[in-house]
KETI-422445 format. One record per residue (C-alpha): residue in one letter; z, y, x. Coordinates in steps of 0.25 Angstrom, whole numbers, plus 5000, padded with zeros to 4 digits. Layout:
residues N
AZYX...
***
This chain:
residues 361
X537154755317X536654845329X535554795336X536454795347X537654685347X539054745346X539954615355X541454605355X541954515367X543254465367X543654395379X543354485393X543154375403X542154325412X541254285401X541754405391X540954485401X539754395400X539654415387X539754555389X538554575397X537554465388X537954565376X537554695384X536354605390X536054565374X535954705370X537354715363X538554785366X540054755370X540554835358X542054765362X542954675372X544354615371X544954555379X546654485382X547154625384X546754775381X546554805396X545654695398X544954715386X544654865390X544154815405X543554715397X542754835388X542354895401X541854785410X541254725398X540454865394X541054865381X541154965372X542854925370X543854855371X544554795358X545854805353X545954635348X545054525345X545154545330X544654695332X543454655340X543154555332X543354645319X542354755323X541454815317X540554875329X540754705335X539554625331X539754515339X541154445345X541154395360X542254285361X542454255375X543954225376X544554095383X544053975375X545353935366X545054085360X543854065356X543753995342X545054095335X544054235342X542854175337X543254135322X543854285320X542254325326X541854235315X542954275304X542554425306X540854385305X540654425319X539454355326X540354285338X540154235352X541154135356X541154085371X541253935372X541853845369X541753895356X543253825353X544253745361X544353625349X543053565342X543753595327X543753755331X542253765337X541953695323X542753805313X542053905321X540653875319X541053855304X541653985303X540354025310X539553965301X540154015288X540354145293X538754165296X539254205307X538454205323X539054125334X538654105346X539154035359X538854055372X538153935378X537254035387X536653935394X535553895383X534954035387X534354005402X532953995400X532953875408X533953815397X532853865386X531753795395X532253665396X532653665381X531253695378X530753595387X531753475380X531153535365X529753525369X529853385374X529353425389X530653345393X530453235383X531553135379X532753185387X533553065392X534853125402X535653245402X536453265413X537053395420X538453455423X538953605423X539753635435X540653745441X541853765450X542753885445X543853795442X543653715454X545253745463X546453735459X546853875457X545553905449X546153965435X545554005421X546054005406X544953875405X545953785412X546953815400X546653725390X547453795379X546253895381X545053825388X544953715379X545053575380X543953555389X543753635400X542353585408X541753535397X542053645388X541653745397X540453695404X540053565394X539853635383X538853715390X538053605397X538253535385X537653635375X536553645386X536153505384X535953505368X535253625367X534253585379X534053445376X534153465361X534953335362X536453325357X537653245363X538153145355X539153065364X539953085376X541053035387X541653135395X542553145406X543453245411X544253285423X545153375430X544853405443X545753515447X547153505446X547453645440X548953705446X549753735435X548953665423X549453535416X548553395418X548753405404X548253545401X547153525410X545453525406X544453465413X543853515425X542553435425X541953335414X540853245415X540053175401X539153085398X538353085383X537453055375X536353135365X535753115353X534553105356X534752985367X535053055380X536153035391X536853125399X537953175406X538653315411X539753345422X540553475421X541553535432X542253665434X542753615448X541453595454X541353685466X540053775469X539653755454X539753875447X539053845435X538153735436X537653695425X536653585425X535853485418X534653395419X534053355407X533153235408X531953195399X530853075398X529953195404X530553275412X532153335415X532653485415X533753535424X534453645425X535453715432X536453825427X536553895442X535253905441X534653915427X533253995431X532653835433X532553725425X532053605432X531053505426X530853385432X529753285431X529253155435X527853225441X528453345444X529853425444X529853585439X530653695437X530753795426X531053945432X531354045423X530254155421X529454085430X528853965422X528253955412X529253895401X529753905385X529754005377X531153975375X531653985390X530554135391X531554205380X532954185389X531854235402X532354365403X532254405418X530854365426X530754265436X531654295448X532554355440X533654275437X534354245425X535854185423X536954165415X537054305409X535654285406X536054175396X537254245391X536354385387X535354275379X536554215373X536954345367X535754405365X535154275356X536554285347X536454425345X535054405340X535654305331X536754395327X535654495324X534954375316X533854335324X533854185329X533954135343X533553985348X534753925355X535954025353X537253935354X538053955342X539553915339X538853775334X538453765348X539953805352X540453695342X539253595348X539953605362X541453605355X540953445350X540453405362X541753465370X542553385360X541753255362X542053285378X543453295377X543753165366X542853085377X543753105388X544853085381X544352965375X543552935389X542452875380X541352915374X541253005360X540253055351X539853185350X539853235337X538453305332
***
């Protein structure tokens, strides 16, 4: 392989154009796009600064100037995309969730797995500095025993009636809808932090909006809330919306310890707080002296602000080093796609059952 990356991005959406610029940011280059149509696909190439647009999936995929497929389609396309990557020994990164049904998220990390193939998924968030600090903090001790974790992850872009996207469509969302889309996230936050794992849970979930046109009965969750347990003897809880006006993307979480607890706040992730019984602190980004971990994401100086592109061009950047066979501390793979697959399960069966489940390990 070329020291630089040769990317194929299938799907040409908002976050097909994302992708786009963490590969360029990475270093690598849009070798391809496809998109629904051959137009789109060409305006696609364009926007996306690619070098063309390809003819089908299966081309893209098949390659030989491709080193890496980008799966960014809606979600119920994912796993079918994803395995032909894996079929043809192309290094894949698959949007989450990495399936729309546990079973399929499982076959794929197995075919991943036998294949020797590279898999990444794209829970960014690991990759704020801030994230990195607090995780470091936890490992060290400094926090000491943690004891509740609590938090939510908020927006409001589905918040009217007329508000439309493919996600409310559960034929290609997925099952769950606010905690597949948002949970997952905050969820895969809190075991990678914390070190801790969730090992049982109840959940509720409710509509909140009465969508025109769409069937009770076809109808996913607007907003969830959970209450569970870990394994190493914590508590907490999470509440997730999509019709929570003024939050764009607010996810938060405290995570409280015998020593001291750490927040933070998605809207604006160049702060961790620490607080303390003597004395409360903050953590600023370029500015305090922190982790070694948290200085290798630091890569604007103080003042400067870093976001979630930021994230997105570490993501990339870590698996491609990994495609080129170097190693990368906290890279989410497809067995982190799969991790949030079983806990979306667990969701789902609790509020159905309305009781409380066990999270398989």
């Amino acid at each position: 392989m070329a020291d630089r990356v040769r990317a194929g991005i299938i799907g040409a959406g908002l976050i097909g154009g994302v992708h786009s610029r963490a590969i360029r940011g990475a270093g690598g280059v849009v070798g391809a796009v496809i998109d629904a149509t051959q137009e789109r696909s060409l305006a696609a190439a364009e926007r996306f600064g690619a070098e063309r647009a390809a003819g089908s999936i299966e081309e893209l995929i098949a390659s030989d100037d491709i080193d890496v497929v980008h799966v960014c389609v809606p979600n119920t396309f994912h796993e079918p995309i994803a395995r032909a990557a894996i079929a043809a020994g192309k290094p894949v990164v698959c949007e989450k969730p990495l399936a729309v049904s546990l079973s399929q998220a499982q076959g794929l990390v197995e075919l991943a797995r036998e294949a020797g193939v590279k898999t990444a998924v794209p829970f960014v968030y690991r990759f704020y500095p801030s994230i990195r600090e607090a995780r470091a903090r936890i490992a060290s001790g400094e926090t000491g025993d943690l004891r509740l974790l609590h938090g939510s992850y908020l927006q409001d872009w589905l918040v009217r009636l007329t508000d439309e996207n493919w996600r409310l469509d559960p034929s290609v969302g997925g099952a769950s809808r606010a905690f597949g889309d948002l949970g997952v996230h905050w969820c895969d936050l809190l075991e990678f932090v914390t070190g801790h794992r969730i090992v049982r849970l109840t959940a509720h979930m409710t509509v909140l909006v009465e969508r025109r046109g769409v069937a009770r009965s076809g109808r996913t969750e607007d907003a969830a809330s959970v209450l569970f347990e870990t394994d190493k003897g914590a508590s907490g809880s999470l509440v997730l919306s999509q019709v929570s006006p003024g939050r764009k993307n607010r996810l938060w979480f405290s995570f409280d310890g015998a020593e001291e607890s750490l927040s933070f706040d998605q809207e604006n992730p160049e702060t961790l707080w620490i607080g303390g019984l003597a004395e409360n602190r903050t953590y600023t980004r370029g500015t305090t002296a922190g982790s070694q971990a948290a200085a290798r994401y630091t890569t604007l100086p103080a003042g400067h602000p870093q976001g979630f592109l930021d994230c997105f061009t570490a993501f990339v950047s870590d698996f491609y080093d990994e495609v080129r066979g170097e190693t990368r501390d906290g890279l989410p793979t497809f067995s982190d796609g799969l991790r949030a697959a079983v806990i979306t399960d667990a969701v789902l069966r609790s509020a159905e059952s309305r009781s409380w489940v066990e999270v398989p390990a």
